[in-house]
Legacy VTK file of the C-alpha trace (Angstrom):
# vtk DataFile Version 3.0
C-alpha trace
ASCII
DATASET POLYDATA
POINTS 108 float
-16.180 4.636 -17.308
-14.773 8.155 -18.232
-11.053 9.040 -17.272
-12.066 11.382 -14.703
-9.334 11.573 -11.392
-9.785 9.376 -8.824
-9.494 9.568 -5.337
-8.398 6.759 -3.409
-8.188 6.795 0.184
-6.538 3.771 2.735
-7.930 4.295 6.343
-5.449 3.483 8.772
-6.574 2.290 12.730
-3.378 2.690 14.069
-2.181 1.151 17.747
-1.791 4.353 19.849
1.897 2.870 20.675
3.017 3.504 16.700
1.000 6.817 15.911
4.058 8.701 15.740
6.184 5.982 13.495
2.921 5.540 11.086
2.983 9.584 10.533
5.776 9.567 9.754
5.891 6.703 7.303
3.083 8.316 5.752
4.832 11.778 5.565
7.779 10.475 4.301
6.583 8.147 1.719
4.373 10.614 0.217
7.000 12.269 -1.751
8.037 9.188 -2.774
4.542 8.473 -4.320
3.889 11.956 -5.648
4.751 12.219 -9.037
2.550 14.666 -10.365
1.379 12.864 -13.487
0.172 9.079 -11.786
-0.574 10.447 -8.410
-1.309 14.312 -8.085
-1.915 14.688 -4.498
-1.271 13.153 -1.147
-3.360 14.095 1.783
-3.378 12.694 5.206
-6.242 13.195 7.859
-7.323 12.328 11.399
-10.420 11.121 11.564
-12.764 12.312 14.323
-13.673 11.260 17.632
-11.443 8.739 18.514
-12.680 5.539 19.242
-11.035 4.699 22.559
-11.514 0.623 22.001
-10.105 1.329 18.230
-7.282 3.231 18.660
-6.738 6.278 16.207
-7.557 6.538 12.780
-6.421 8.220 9.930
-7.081 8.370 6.294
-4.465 9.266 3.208
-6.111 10.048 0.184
-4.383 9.899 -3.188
-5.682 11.673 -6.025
-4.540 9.615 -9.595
-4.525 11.568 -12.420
-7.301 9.448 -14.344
-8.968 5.912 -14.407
-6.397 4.308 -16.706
-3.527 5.611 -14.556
-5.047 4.764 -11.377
-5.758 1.236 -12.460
-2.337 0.833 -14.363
-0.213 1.874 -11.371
-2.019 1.440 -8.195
-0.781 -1.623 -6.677
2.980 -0.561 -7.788
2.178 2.946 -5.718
0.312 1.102 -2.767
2.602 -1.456 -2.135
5.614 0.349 -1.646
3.468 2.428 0.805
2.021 -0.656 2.170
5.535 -2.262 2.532
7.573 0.000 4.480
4.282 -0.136 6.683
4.207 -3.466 6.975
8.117 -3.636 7.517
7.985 -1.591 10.671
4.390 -1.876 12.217
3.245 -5.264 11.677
0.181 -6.152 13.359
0.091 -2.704 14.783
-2.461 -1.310 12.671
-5.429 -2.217 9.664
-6.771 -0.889 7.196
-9.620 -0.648 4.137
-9.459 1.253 1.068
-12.003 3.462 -0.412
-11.923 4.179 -4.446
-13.754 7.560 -5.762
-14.374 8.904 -8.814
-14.164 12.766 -8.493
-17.435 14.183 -9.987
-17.138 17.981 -8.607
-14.316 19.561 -7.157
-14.569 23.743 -6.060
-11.635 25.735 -4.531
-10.773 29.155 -4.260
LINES 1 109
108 0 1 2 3 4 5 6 7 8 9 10 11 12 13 14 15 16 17 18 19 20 21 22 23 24 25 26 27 28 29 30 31 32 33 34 35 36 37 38 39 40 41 42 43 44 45 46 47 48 49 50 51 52 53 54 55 56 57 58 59 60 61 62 63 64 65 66 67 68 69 70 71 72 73 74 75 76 77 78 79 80 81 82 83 84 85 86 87 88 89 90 91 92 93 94 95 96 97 98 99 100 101 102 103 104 105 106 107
């Protein structure tokens, strides 16, 4: 596999009673994660249309510098993310994770 960026993203379904708290979680801990080197980028979205039975959800995607980094560091990164989560909200929300390897990015 090359040593192209990666994009990992954690989608959240959050109970509507701790959107708030998990924003700002998120938020916070994404300077925390943000190094600029092992992760570039935090993002955090709301995914659309609710599902009313589902309760919100919302994705953070991390962009990792490369393969090697992404696989060297990413359970140190996610659990100190997953952690503080866990500390506050348990059993308040779930999640999956999604792992991408960027082939074509375009901005302006």
């Amino acid at each position: 596999m090359s040593d192209d960026q990666i994009l990992y993203n954690l989608t959240f379904q959050i109970s509507p009673d701790y959107i708030s708290r998990w924003l700002s979680i998120a938020k916070d801990i994404s300077s925390t994660l943000v190094d600029g080197e092992i992760i570039k980028a935090v993002q955090i979205n709301e995914i659309e249309p609710h599902e009313k039975d589902l309760g919100n959800s919302y994705a953070m995607q991390f962009w990792f510098g490369s393969h090697s980094l992404f696989e060297q560091n990413k359970l140190s990164k996610m659990r100190i993310l997953l952690e503080k989560i866990d500390s506050e909200m348990r059993g308040q929300y779930a999640y999956f994770e999604t792992k991408m390897r960027v082939l074509h990015y375009y901005s302006k």
